[in-house]
C-alpha positions as CSV (number, residue, x, y, z in Angstrom):
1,X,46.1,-22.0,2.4
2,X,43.8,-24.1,4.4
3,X,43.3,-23.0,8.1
4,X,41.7,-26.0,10.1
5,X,40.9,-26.2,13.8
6,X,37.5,-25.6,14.5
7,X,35.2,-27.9,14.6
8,X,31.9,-26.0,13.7
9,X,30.7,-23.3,11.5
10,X,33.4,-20.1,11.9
11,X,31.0,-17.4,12.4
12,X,33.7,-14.4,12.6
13,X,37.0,-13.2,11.3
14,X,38.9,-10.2,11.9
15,X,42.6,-9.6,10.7
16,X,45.0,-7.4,12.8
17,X,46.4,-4.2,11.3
18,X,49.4,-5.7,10.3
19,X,47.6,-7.9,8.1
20,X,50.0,-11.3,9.8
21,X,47.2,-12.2,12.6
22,X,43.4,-13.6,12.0
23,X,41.4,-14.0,14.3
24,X,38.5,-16.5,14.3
25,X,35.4,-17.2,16.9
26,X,33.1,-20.1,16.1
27,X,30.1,-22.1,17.0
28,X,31.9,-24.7,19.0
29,X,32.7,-21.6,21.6
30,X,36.4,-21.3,20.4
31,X,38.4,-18.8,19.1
32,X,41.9,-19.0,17.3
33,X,44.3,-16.7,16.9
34,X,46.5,-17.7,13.9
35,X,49.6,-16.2,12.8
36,X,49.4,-15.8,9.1
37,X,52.6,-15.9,7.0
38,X,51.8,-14.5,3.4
39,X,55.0,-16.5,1.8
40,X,54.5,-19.8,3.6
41,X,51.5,-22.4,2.4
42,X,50.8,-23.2,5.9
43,X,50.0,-21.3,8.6
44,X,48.9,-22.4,12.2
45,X,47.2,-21.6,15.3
46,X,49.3,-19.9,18.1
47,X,46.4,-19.0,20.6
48,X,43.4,-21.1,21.4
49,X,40.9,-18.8,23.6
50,X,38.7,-21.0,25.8
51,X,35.7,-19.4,27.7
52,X,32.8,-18.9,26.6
53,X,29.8,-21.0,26.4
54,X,27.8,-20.6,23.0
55,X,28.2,-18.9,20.1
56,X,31.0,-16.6,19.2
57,X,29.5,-13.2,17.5
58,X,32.5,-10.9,17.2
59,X,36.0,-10.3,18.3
60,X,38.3,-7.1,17.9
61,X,42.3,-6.7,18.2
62,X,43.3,-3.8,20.8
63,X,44.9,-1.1,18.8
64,X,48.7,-2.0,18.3
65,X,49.9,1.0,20.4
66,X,47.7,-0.3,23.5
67,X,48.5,-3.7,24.0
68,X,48.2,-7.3,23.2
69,X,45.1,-7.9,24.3
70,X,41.8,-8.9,22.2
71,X,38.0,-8.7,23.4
72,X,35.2,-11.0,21.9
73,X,31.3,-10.7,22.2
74,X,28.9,-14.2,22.3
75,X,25.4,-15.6,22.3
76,X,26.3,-16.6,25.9
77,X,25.6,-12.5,27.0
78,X,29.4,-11.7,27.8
79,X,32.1,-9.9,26.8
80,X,35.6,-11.4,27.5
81,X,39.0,-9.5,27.5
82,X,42.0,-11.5,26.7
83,X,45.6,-11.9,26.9
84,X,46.9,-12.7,23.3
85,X,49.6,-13.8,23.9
86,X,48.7,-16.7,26.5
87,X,44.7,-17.0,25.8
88,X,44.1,-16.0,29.3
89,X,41.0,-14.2,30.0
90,X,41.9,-11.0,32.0
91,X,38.8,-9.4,32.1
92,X,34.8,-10.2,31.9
93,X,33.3,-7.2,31.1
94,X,30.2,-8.2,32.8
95,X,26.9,-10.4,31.4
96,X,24.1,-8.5,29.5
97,X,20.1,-9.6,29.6
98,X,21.2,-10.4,26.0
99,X,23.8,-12.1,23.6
100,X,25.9,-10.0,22.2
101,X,26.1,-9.2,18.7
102,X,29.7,-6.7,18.0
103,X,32.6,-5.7,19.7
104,X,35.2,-3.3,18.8
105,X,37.9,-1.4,20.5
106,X,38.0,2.0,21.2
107,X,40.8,3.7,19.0
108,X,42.6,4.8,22.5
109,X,42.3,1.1,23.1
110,X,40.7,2.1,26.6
111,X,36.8,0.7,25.9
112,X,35.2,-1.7,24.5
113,X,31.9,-0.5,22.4
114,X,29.5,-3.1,21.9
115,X,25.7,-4.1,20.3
116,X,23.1,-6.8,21.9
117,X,20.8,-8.9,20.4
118,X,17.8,-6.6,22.4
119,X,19.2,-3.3,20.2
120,X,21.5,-1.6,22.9
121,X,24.9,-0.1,22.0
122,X,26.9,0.0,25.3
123,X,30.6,0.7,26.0
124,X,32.3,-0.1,29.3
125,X,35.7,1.2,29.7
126,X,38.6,-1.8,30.1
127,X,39.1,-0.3,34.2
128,X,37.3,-2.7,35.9
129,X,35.9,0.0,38.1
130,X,34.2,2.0,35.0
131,X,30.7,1.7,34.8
132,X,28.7,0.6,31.8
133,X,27.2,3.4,29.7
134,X,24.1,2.8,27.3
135,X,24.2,5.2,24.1
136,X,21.5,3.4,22.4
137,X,18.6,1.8,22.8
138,X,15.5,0.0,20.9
139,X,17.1,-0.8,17.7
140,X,15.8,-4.0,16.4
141,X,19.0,-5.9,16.3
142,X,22.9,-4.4,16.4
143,X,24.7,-6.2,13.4
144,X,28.4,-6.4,13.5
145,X,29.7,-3.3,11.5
146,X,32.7,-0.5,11.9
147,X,31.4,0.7,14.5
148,X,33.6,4.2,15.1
149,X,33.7,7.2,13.3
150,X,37.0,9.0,11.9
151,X,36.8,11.3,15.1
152,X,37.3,9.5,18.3
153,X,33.4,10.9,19.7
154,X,31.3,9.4,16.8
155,X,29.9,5.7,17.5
156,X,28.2,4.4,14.4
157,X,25.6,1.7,14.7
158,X,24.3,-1.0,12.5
159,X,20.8,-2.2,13.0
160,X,18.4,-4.0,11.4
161,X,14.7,-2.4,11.6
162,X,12.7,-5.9,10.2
């Protein structure tokens, strides 16, 4: 199976739970949303996402019980929410001083935990009025990673100390 739409390097992929959705976030500031069907040779895109400006670092699925709504982290400092089912951005959670590096969901599907280039680890809850919280700070670079625990308090981070 060949998927083709993108026209640089793909720099992410994330499946859904269900295993039928992919998600992919590129270099050329796109990211697809392709419904995958196991028995058929060709799948397509269903979703093109369209708003950022550099560098796509990470993208995440809401949990299936939430919504259908999908939140990506880029080199151009934001983090986007976005309707999956149209590719409408619904929500920017606000610009960092630095690109983001990971994204994921909270398992309540009600925040968005993310790393930055400068070694944060933030989450910002998806109510526009919640504020951002900083858990973690001078870790030489977040890297994308499973980011939280089996219990619903534990936040694991990646980082890179060289």
């Amino acid at each position: 199976m060949r998927l083709e739409g993108h026209t640089d390097i793909v720099s992410v992929l994330r499946f859904d739970e269900s295993g039928t959705q992919l998600l992919s976030g590129s270099a050329d500031r796109l990211i697809i949303l392709w419904k995958i069907e196991p028995d058929v040779r060709d799948s397509f895109h269903a979703v093109r996402f369209i708003g950022h400006t550099d560098l796509i670092n990470d993208v995440d699925f809401s949990p299936d019980e939430v919504d259908d709504t999908i939140v990506s982290g880029s080199e151009d400092r934001r983090i986007i929410l976005w309707d999956s089912s149209t590719g409408e951005i619904l929500q920017i959670l606000g610009e960092q001083s630095s690109p983001i590096t990971t994204v994921q969901f909270t398992p309540d599907g009600f925040g968005v935990v993310f790393g930055t280039l400068d070694g944060r680890v933030l989450f910002k809850g998806v109510d526009t009025s919640a504020e951002i919280i900083e858990w973690a700070e001078n870790n030489r670079y977040i890297l994308p990673c499973e980011a939280l625990g089996q219990r619903d308090d534990e936040i694991e981070s990646c980082s890179s100390e060289t």
